[in-house]
GUSE-895620 format. One record per residue (C-alpha): residue number from 1; x negated, y negated, z negated. Coordinates in Angstrom, 3 decimals, padded with zeros to 6 digits. Layout:
BEGIN
{NUM,{X,Y,Z}}
...
This chain:
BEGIN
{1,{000.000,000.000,000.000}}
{2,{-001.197,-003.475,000.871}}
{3,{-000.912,-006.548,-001.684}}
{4,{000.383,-009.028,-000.377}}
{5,{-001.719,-012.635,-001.417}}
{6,{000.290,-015.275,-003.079}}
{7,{-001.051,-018.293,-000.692}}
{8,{-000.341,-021.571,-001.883}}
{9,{-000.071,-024.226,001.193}}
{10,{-002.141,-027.249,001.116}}
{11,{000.031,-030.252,001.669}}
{12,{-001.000,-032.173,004.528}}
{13,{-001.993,-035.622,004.175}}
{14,{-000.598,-037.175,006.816}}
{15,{002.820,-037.334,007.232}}
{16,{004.794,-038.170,010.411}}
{17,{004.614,-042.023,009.859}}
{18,{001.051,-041.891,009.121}}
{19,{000.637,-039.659,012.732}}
{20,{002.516,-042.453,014.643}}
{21,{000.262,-044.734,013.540}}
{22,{-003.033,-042.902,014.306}}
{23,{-001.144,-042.283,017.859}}
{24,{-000.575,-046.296,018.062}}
{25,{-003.942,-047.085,017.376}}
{26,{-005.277,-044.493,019.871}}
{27,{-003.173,-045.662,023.043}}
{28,{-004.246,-049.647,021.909}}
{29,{-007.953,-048.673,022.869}}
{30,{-008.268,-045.166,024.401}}
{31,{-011.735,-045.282,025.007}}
{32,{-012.892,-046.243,021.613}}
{33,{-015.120,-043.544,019.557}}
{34,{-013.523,-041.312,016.527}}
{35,{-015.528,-043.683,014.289}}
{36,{-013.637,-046.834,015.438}}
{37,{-010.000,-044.753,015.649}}
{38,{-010.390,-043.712,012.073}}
{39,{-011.720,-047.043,011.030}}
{40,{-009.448,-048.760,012.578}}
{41,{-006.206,-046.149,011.106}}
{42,{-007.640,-046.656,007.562}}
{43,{-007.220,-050.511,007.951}}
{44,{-003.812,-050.200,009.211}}
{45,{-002.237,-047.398,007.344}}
{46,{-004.415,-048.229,004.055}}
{47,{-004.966,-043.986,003.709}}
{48,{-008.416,-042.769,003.032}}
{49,{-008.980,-039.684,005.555}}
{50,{-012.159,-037.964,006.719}}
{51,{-012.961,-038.519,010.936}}
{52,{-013.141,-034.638,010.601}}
{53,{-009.238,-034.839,009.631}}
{54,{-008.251,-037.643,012.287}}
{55,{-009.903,-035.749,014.877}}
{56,{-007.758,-032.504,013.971}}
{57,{-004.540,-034.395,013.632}}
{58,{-005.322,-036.487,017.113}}
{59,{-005.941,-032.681,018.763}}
{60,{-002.077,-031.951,017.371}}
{61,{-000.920,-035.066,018.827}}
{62,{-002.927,-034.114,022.197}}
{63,{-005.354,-036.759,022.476}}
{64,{-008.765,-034.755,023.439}}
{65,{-012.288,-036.523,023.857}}
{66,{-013.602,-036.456,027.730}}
{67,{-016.407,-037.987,029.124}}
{68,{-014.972,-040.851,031.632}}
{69,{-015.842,-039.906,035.294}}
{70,{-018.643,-042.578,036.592}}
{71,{-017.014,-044.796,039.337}}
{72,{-019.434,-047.231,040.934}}
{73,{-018.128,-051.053,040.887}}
{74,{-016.902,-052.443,043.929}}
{75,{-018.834,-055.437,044.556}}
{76,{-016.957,-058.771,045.453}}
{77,{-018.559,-058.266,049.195}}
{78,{-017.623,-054.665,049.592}}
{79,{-014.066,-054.936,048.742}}
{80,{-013.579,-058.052,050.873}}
{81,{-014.894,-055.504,053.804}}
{82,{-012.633,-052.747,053.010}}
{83,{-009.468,-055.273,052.835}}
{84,{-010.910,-056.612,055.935}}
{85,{-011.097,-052.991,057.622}}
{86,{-007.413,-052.141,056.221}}
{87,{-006.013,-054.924,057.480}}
{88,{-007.417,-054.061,060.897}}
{89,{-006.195,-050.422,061.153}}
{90,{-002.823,-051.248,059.295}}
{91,{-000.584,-050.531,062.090}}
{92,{-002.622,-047.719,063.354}}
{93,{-000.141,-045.021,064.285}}
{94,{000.017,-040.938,063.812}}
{95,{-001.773,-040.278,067.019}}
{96,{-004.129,-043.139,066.403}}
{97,{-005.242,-041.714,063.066}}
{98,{-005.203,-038.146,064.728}}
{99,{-008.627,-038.621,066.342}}
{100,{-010.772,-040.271,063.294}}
{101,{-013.109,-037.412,061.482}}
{102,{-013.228,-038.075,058.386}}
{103,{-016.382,-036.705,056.895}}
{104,{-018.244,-036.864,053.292}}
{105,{-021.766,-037.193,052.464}}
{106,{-022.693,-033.362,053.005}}
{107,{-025.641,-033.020,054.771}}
{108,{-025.415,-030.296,057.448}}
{109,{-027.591,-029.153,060.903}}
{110,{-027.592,-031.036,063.782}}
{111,{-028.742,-029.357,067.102}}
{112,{-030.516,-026.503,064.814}}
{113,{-033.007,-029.576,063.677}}
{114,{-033.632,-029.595,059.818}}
{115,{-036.759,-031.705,060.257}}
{116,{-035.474,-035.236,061.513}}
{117,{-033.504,-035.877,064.688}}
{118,{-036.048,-033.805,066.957}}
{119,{-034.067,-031.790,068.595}}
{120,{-031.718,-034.759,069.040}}
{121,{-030.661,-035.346,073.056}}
{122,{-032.921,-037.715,074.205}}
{123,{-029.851,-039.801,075.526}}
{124,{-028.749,-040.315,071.628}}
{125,{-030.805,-042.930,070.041}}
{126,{-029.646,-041.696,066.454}}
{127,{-032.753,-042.170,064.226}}
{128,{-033.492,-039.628,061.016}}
{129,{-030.906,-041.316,059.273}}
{130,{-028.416,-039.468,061.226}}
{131,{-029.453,-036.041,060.249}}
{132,{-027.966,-037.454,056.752}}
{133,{-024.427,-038.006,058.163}}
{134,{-022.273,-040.909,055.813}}
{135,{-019.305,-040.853,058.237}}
{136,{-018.254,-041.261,061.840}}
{137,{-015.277,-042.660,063.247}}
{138,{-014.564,-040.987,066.351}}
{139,{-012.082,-042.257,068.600}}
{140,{-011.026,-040.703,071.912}}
C-alpha cells in the first residue's frame, strides 16, 4: 500500500490584480530587460517579488524573452529611392510583373566559372561582381 503525502500548497503571491499589472507594465515597454520589468512592477504594485518569480509568472501570462531579429536602418537616401522605384512600377500590371526574377543574395555558378567571370561570353561585359548576383530585373 502506498501513503499518500499530506502536501500543503504554497499560496501564490501574486494574485490576479497583481498579474494584470506585471502584464501592463510588460506591453508599456516590451523590449525592456527582466531587471527593469520587475523594477518597474515593484514601484507600481508596491509587492516585493524575486525577478526569478516575475519571470515565472510572465511565462504563465505568455510573455517569453527572444532575441529581436537585426534589421538594418533604412537610410533617409535609400528609402527616398525605393518610394521613388514604387512609385514608378505602381501601375505595373499581372503580365508586367510576370517577367521580373526576383532573386536573393545566393551566390550560385555562372557558365561553370567559380573563379570570376572567366568563362563569361565575351559579348557580356559583367565584371566579377556578377558572379555574386544581388538581383536582376529581367524584362522581356
Amino acid at each position: 500500500m502506498k501513503q499518500q503525502k499530506n502536501e500543503t500548497v504554497r499560496p501564490k503571491i501574486l494574485g490576479d490584480r497583481s498579474r494584470r499589472t506585471l502584464k501592463k507594465v510588460v506591453k508599456q515597454n516590451r523590449k525592456s530587460s527582466l531587471m527593469e520589468i520587475s523594477q518597474e512592477f515593484q514601484s507600481s504594485s508596491g509587492i516585493s517579488v524575486s525577478s526569478r518569480t516575475v519571470r515565472r509568472e510572465l511565462k504563465t501570462l505568455g510573455f517569453h524573452g527572444r532575441a529581436a531579429a537585426y534589421k538594418p536602418n533604412i537610410t533617409p537616401q535609400n528609402a527616398k529611392h525605393r518610394l521613388q522605384w514604387c512609385r514608378a512600377h505602381r501601375h505595373w500590371t499581372v503580365d508586367m510583373w510576370k517577367t521580373v526574377l526576383w532573386s536573393d543574395e545566393s551566390r550560385f555558378t555562372v557558365w561553370q566559372s567559380e573563379s570570376g567571370c572567366g568563362g563569361c561570353p565575351a559579348n557580356v561585359s559583367l565584371g566579377t561582381a556578377l558572379c555574386r548576383l544581388l538581383s536582376w530585373v529581367v524584362e522581356a
